[in-house]
C-alpha positions in Angstrom: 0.0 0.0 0.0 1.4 3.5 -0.9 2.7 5.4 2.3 -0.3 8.4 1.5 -3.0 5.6 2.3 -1.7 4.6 5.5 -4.2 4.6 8.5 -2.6 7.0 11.2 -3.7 5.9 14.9 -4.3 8.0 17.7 -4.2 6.8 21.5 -6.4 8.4 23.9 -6.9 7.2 27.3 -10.1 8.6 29.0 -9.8 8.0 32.8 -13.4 9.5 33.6 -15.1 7.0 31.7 -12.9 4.0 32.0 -12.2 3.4 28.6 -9.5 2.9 25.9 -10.3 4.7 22.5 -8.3 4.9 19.5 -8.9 7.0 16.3 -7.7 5.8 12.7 -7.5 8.4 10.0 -5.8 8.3 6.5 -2.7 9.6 6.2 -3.4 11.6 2.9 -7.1 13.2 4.9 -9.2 11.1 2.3 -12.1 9.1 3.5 -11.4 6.2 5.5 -13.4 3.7 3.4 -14.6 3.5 0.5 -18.4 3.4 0.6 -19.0 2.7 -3.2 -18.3 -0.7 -4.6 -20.7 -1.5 -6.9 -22.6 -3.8 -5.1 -24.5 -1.6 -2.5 -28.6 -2.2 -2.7 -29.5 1.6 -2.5 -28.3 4.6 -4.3 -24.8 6.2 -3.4 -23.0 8.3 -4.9 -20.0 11.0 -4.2 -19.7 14.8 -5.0 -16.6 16.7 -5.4 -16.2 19.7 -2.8 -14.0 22.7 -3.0 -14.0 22.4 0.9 -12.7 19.1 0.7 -9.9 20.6 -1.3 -11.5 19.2 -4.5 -11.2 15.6 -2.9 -14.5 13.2 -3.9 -16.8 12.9 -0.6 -19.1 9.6 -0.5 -22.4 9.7 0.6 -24.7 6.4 1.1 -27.9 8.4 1.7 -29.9 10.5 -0.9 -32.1 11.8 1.4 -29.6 12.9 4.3 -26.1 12.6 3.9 -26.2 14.0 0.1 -28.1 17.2 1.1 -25.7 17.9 4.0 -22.6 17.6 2.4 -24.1 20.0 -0.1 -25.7 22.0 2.7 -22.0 22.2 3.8 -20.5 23.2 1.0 -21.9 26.3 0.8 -22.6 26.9 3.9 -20.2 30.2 4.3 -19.4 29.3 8.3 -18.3 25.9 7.5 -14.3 26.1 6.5 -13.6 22.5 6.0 -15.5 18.8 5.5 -14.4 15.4 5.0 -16.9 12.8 4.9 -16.2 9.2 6.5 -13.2 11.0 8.3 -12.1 8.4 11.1 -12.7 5.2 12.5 -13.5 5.6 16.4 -12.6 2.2 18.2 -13.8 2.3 22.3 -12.9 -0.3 24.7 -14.8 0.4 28.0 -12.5 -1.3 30.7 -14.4 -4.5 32.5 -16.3 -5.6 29.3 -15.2 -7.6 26.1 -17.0 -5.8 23.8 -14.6 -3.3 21.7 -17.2 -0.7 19.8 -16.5 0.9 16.4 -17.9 4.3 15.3 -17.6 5.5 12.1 -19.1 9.0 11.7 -20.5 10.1 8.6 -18.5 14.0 8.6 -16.0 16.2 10.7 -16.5 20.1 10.2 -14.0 22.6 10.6 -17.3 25.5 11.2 -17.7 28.4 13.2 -17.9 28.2 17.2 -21.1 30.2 17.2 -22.9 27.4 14.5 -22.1 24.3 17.1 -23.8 26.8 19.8 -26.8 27.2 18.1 -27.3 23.5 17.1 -26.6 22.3 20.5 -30.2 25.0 21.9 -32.4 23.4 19.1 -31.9 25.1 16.1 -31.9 23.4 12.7 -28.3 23.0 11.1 -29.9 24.5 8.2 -31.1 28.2 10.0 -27.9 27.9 12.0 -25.7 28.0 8.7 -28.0 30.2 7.0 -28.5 33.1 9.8 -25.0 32.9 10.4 -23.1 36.2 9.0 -19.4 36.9 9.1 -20.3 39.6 12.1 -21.0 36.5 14.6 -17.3 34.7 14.0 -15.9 33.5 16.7 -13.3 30.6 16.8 -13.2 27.7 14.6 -14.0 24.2 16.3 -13.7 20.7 15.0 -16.8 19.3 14.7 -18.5 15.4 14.3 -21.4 15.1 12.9 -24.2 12.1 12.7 -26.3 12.2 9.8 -30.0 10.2 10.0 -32.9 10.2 8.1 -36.0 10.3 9.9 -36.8 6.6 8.7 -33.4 5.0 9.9 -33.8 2.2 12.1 -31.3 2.7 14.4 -33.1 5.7 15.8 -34.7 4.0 18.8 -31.9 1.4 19.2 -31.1 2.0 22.9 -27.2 0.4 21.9 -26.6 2.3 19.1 -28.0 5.3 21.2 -25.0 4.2 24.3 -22.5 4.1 21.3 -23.1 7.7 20.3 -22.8 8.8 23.4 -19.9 6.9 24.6 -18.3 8.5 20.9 -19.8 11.9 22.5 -17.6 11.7 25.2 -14.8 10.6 23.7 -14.9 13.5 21.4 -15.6 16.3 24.0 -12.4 14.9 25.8 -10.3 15.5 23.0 -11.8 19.0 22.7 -14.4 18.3 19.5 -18.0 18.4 19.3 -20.3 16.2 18.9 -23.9 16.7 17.0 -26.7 14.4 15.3 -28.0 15.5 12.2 -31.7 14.9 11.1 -33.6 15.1 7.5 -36.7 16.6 8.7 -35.5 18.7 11.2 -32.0 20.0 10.3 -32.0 19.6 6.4 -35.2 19.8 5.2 -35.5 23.4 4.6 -37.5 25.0 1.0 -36.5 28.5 1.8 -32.7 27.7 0.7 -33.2 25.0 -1.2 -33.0 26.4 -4.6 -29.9 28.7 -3.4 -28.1 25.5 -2.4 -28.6 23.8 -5.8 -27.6 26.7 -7.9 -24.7 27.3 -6.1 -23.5 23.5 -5.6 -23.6 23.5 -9.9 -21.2 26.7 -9.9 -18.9 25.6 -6.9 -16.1 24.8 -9.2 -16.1 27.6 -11.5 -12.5 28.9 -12.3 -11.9 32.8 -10.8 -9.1 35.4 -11.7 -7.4 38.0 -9.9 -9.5 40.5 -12.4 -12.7 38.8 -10.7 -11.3 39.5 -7.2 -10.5 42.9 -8.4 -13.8 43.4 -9.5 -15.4 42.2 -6.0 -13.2 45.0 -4.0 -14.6 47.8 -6.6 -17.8 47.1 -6.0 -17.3 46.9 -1.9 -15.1 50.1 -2.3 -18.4 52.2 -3.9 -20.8 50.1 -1.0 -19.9 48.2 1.8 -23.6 46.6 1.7 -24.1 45.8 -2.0 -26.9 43.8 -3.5 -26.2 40.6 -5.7 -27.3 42.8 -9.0 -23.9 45.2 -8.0 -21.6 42.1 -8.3 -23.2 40.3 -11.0 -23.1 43.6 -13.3 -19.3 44.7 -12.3 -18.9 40.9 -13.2 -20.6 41.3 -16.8 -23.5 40.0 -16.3 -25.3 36.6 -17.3 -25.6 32.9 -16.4 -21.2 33.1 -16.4 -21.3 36.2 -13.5 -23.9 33.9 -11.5 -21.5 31.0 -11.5 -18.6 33.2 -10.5 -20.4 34.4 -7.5 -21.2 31.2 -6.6 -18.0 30.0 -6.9 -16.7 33.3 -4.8 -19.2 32.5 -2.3 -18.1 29.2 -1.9 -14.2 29.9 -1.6 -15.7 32.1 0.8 -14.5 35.7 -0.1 -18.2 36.9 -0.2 -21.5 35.4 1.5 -24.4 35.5 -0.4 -27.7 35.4 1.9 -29.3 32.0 0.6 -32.8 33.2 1.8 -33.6 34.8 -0.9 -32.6 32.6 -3.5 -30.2 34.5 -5.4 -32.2 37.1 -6.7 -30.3 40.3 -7.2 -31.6 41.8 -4.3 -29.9 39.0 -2.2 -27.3 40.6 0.3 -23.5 39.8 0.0 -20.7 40.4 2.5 -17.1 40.3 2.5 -15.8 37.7 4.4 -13.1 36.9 7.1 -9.7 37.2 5.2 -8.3 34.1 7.0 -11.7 32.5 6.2 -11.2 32.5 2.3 -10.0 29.9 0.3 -7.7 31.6 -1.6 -5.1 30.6 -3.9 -4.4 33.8 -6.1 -0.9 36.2 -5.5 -1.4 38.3 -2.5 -2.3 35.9 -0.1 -5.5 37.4 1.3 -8.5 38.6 -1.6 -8.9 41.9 1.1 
């Protein structure tokens, strides 16, 4: 096996809870399996993300985990996502059993987001209410995606596992959060946005674009989408370069209003963009 796919294993040792845990990664920060070999009996699938630095992310569920990824992707406080990330493996000390937990995405998001989710609110609103204004820290964040028709939803042992994982996490300083279809993705108000602006992630942008961007901040520090897309030239090939601004994270487009013109933008966080042109930082 090449030395970039090597599993990498971290040790922990969490006294409180009496248990041995150990966490296996890839080396190269792909996904640690391979969900799609041809012989699953459901749909799966992968999708390319810029956040993912333009690694393919698997999804097994077309109802849940394919909308969240997405969701993710343009979400404009989520920095980083890798789907399948680790392998947790838990050994609670006095019993045989050695539990494995294999969540279904790790986050690199804003503090303020994980807040938010954690009092009740909907992943979706929490990502979507979110401006650069309520930054905070970044956090590392686990999340468990269901659909609302997943069996393992009242299992009281897969239930103990989460939790267990839960722990585990909090005592390496991550966080911990379970994702549901209905409540947390499930959201018509965005859903166009998302769409529109998943198909444009990966449009190509030049330092004349970003050059463009700071004009049209320097006349108005609160533009409407219409400024950008007209200093842009206008058309379906100025939608796709905001989008794919918006997704690299130099502006935030407000999904609410479904990129109409009137739609709000922002300039976002410097250290927040993902930015590969000369100068280092796109402000």
């Amino acid at each position: 096996m090449a030395a970039g796919y090597e599993r990498v294993k971290r040790q922990l040792e969490v006294d409180q809870l009496r248990t041995f845990a150990r966490i296996e990664y890839m080396k190269n920060g792909t996904p640690i399996v391979d969900l799609i070999t041809g012989r699953e009996p459901h749909v799966v699938g992968t999708k390319v993300c810029i956040k993912a630095g333009m690694r393919s992310m698997p999804w097994e569920s077309v109802k849940a985990e394919r909308p969240m990824i997405n969701l993710c992707e343009v979400a404009s406080p989520v920095l980083r996502l890798l789907a399948q990330p680790h392998e947790l493996f838990m050994k609670v000390t006095g019993y045989s059993k050695e539990w494995m937990y294999r969540p279904d995405l790790l986050l690199t998001v804003d503090a303020h987001i994980v807040r938010q989710v954690q009092a009740g609110v909907p992943f979706s609103e929490a990502v979507t209410q979110w401006k650069p204004s309520d930054r905070t820290h970044d956090v590392r964040l686990v999340v468990e995606v269901k659909d609302d028709n997943d069996p393992r939803i009242d299992d009281p042992l897969y239930e103990r596992k989460l939790q267990l994982a839960r722990q585990v996490y909090e005592f390496i300083n991550w966080h911990f959060v379970t994702v549901v279809r209905s409540h947390d993705l499930d959201n018509d108000r965005i859903a166009s946005s998302v769409r529109q602006l998943c198909l444009d992630h990966d449009v190509a942008i030049s330092p004349g674009d970003i050059d463009r961007v700071r004009t049209v901040f320097g006349r108005n520090p609160t533009p409407m989408l219409m400024e950008l897309l007209l200093e842009l030239g206008g058309g379906a090939s100025s939608l796709g370069k905001c989008a794919a601004l918006h997704v690299r994270r130099i502006i935030s487009i407000d999904l609410r209003h479904q990129l109409l013109p009137e739609s709000p933008i922002m300039k976002m966080p410097d250290d927040m963009a993902i930015f590969e042109l000369p100068g280092a930082h796109p402000w």
